[in-house]
Every structure is written in structure tokens, then in C-alpha cells.
MIDOZA-184875 format. One record per residue (C-alpha): x, y, z; residue in three letters. Coordinates in pm, whole numbers, padded with zeros to 5 digits. Each point is the difference from the previous one (the first is absolute). Layout:
residues N
<<X, Y, Z>, "ALA">
...
***
This chain:
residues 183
<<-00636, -00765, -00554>, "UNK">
<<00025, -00234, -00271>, "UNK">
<<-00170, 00051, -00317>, "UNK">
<<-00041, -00303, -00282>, "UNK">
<<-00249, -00006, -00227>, "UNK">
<<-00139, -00306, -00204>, "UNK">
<<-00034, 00197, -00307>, "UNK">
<<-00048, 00318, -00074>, "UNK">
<<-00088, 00237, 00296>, "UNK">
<<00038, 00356, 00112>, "UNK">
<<00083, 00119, 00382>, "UNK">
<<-00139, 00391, 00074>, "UNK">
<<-00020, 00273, 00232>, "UNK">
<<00163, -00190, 00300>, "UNK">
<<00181, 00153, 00298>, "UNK">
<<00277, -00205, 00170>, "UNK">
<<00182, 00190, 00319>, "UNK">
<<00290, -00088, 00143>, "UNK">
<<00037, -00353, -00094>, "UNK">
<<00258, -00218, 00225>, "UNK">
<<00181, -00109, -00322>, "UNK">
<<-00074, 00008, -00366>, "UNK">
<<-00344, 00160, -00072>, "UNK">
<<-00167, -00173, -00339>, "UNK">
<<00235, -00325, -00177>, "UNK">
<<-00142, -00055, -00350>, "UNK">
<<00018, -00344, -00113>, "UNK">
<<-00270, -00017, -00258>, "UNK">
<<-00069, -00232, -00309>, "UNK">
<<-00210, 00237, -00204>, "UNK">
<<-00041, 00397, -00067>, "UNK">
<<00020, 00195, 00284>, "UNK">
<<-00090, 00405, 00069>, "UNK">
<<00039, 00122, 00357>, "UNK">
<<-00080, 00364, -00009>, "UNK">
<<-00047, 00262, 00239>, "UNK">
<<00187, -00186, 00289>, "UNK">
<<00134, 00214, 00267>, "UNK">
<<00292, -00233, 00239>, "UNK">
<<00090, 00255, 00330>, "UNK">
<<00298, -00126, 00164>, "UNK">
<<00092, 00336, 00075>, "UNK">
<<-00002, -00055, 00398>, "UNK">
<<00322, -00158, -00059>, "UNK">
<<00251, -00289, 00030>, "UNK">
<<-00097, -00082, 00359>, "UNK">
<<-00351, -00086, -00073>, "UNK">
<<00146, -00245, -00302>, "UNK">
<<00330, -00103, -00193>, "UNK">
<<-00001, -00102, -00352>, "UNK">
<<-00263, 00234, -00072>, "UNK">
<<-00069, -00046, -00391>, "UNK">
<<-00311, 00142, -00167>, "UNK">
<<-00017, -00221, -00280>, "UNK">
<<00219, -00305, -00111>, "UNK">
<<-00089, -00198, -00297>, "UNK">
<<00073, -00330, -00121>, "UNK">
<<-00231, -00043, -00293>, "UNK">
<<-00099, 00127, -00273>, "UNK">
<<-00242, 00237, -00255>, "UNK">
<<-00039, 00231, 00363>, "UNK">
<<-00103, 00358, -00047>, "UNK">
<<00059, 00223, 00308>, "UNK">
<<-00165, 00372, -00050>, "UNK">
<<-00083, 00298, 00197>, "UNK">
<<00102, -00147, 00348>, "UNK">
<<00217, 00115, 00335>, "UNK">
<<00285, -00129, 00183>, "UNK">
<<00119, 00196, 00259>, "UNK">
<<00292, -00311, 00198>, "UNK">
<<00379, -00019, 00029>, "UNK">
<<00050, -00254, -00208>, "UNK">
<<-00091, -00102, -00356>, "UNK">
<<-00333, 00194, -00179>, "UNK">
<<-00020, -00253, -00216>, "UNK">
<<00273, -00307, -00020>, "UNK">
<<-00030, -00241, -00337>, "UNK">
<<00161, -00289, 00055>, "UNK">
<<-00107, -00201, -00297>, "UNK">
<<-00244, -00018, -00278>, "UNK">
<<-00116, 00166, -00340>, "UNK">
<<-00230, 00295, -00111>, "UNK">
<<00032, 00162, 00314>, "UNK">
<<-00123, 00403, -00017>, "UNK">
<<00033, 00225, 00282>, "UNK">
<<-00186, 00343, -00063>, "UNK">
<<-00102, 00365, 00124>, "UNK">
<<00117, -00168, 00402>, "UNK">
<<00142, 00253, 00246>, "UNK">
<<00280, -00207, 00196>, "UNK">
<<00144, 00192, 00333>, "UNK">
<<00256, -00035, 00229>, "UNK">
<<00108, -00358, -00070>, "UNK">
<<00270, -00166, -00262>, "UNK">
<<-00204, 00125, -00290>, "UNK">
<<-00129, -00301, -00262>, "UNK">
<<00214, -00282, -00045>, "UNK">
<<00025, -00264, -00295>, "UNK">
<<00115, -00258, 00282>, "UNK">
<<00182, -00126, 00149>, "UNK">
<<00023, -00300, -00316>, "UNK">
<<00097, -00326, 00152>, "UNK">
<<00231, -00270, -00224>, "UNK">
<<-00281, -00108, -00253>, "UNK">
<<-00220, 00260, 00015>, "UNK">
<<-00068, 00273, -00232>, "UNK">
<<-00181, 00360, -00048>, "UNK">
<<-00129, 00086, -00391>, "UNK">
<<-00224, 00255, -00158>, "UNK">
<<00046, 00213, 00377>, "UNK">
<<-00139, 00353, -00115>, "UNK">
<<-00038, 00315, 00294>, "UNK">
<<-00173, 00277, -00102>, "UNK">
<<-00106, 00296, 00130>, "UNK">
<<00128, -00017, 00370>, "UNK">
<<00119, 00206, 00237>, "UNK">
<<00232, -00129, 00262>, "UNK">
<<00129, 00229, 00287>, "UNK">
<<00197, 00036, 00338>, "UNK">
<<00134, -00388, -00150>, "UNK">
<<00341, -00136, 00060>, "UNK">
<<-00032, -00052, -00371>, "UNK">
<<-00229, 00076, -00288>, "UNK">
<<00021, -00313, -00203>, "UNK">
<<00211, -00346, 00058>, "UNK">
<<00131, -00324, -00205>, "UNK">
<<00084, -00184, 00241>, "UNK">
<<00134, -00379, -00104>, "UNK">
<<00102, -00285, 00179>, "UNK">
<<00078, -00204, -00284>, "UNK">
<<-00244, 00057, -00371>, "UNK">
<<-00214, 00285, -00102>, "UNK">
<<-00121, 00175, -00350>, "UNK">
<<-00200, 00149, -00222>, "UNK">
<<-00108, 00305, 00229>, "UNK">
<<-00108, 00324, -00135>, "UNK">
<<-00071, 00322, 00213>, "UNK">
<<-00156, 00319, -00117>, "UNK">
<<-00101, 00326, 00150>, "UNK">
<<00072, -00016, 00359>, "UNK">
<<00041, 00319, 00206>, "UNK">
<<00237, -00050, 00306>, "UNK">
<<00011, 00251, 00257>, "UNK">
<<00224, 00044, 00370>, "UNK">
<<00184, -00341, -00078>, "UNK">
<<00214, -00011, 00241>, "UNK">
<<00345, -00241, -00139>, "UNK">
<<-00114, -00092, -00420>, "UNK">
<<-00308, 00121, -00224>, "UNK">
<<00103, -00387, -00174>, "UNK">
<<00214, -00248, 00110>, "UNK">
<<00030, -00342, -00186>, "UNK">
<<00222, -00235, 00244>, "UNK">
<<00115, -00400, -00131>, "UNK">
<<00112, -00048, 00344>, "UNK">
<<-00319, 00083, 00210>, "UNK">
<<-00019, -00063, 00315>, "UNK">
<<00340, 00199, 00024>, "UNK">
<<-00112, 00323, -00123>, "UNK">
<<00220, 00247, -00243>, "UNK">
<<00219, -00282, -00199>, "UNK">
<<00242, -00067, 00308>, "UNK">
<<00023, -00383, -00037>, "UNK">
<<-00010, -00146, -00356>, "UNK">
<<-00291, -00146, -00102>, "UNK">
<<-00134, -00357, -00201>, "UNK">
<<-00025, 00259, -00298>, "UNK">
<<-00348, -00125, -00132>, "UNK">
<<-00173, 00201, -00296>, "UNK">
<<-00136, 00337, -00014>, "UNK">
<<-00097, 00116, -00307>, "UNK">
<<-00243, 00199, -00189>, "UNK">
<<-00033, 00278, 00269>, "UNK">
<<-00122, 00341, -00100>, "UNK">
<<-00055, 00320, 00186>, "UNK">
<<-00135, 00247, -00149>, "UNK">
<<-00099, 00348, 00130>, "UNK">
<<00096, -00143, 00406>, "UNK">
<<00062, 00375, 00181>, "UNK">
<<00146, 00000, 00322>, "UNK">
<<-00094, 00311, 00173>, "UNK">
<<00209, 00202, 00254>, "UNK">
<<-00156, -00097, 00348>, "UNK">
***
């Protein structure tokens, strides 16, 4: 499902189950609010691959009160500014994602709040291809990760720093009050 907006606009109280690939792609050019958006992929990776809830490329996007249950990325920012992801339960996926940022692309003013991410590989992820900065995270709760509550990787898609990466920017990251709970 593809959601762009020609202005401001606001997507509610939608159920998507068991998309075959990504479930919503925000590409929007004005102020966006989904709320109360519940994404079931929980039958699992044979009914789809690539299973994101939510990946954004643009910007001034509000995501609140929603559900992703998937085995991939809750929510996956791959470019774009003013982006605020808030009081959304993410389950049994990658956890949310700023990327993965392509060469020329960039993520600012990224703020998670009030979240709660569980039975996830990992709780929250940089991941950068090539530039990235000016992301801020506050307040997350992260329970049953499985490998890293946070992971910020320059050489994504190699996971863990095991090849060297282009070393683009991060900077200006904060976490403050991030728990990661014992499963």
C-alpha cells in the first residue's frame, strides 16, 4: 500500500494482514498522521518476504498509537526530516530502523518516543550505506531482543561492522532513558 498525500493528510484506524511485501511506503509532500494502524504479518515469512510495516522517504510524518506484528522492519526511515514515531507496539520483526540511508540521502530531526518493541532481532538500528545525521531517540522500551537493544552499523547490508564501511556521518544521536528488558 502506498500512501502520498498532496498536502497535508491523515491515514486512521486501518488493518493491513499479511501483506506479500512491504505493508504502507510513505512518500508524502505535506504533514502526515497515520494513527491507530494495526500491520499483521504475523502468519509468517512464507506468506511474504520483505515484510516492513512502515518505510518512509519523506518528511514532517507522525506515526502514533499503531501495530506491527512482521519479521522484518516496524518501521524503516530511509530518508527525510521531522520524522516522529510514537506510543507504537513493534513485535517480532527487526525493531524500527533509521534506514537503510543510501549515498545522498539523509535522516534529521528522527525522534521515537514512547515504544515498545519486543521478541525483535533488535530494538533500535542506524543502519548506513553511505550519509546519515541529526537523529535523536528518546524513551524507547525494548523487550526479548534477541542479538542488540541498538545497533548503529556504517557498513549495512553486512550486519555487526564486519566489512568496513564508506564512513558517512552520524551525528547528533541521543538516547535517553532506552531500557532493554530481560526477555
Amino acid at each position: 500500500m502506498r500512501s502520498r498525500f498532496q498536502g497535508d493528510g491523515t491515514f486512521s484506524s486501518v488493518t493491513v494482514l499479511n501483506s506479500p511485501a512491504q505493508a504502507v511506503s510513505v512518500g508524502t509532500t505535506g504533514k502526515s498522521t497515520i494513527q491507530q494502524v494495526t500491520i499483521d504479518n504475523s502468519a509468517g515469512n512464507a506468506k511474504g518476504h520483505n515484510t516492513d510495516g512502515f518505510d518512509i522517504s519523506a518528511s514532517d510524518v507522525t506515526i502514533t498509537n499503531s501495530k506491527v506484528m512482521n519479521q522484518d522492519d516496524c518501521v524503516a526511515v530511509n530518508s527525510g526530516d521531522s520524522v516522529t514515531i510514537e506510543s507504537t507496539t513493534c513485535t517480532g520483526g527487526h525493531g524500527i530502523s533509521i534506514g537503510s540511508i543510501a549515498s545522498g540521502k539523509s535522516v534529521t530531526n528522527f525522534r521515537a518516543t514512547g515504544n515498545t518493541v519486543s521478541n525483535s532481532k533488535y530494538g533500535l538500528r542506524i543502519k548506513v550505506d553511505a550519509n546519515a545525521s541529526g537523529a535523536k531517540v528518546s524513551v524507547n522500551t525494548l523487550s526479548g531482543i534477541s542479538d542488540y537493544g541498538i545497533l548503529i552499523s556504517q557498513s549495512y547490508p553486512t550486519e555487526d561492522g564486519t566489512t568496513v564501511g564508506t564512513g558517512g556521518p552520524i551525528s547528533n544521536v541521543a538516547f535517553n532513558g532506552a531500557k532493554t528488558l530481560s526477555p
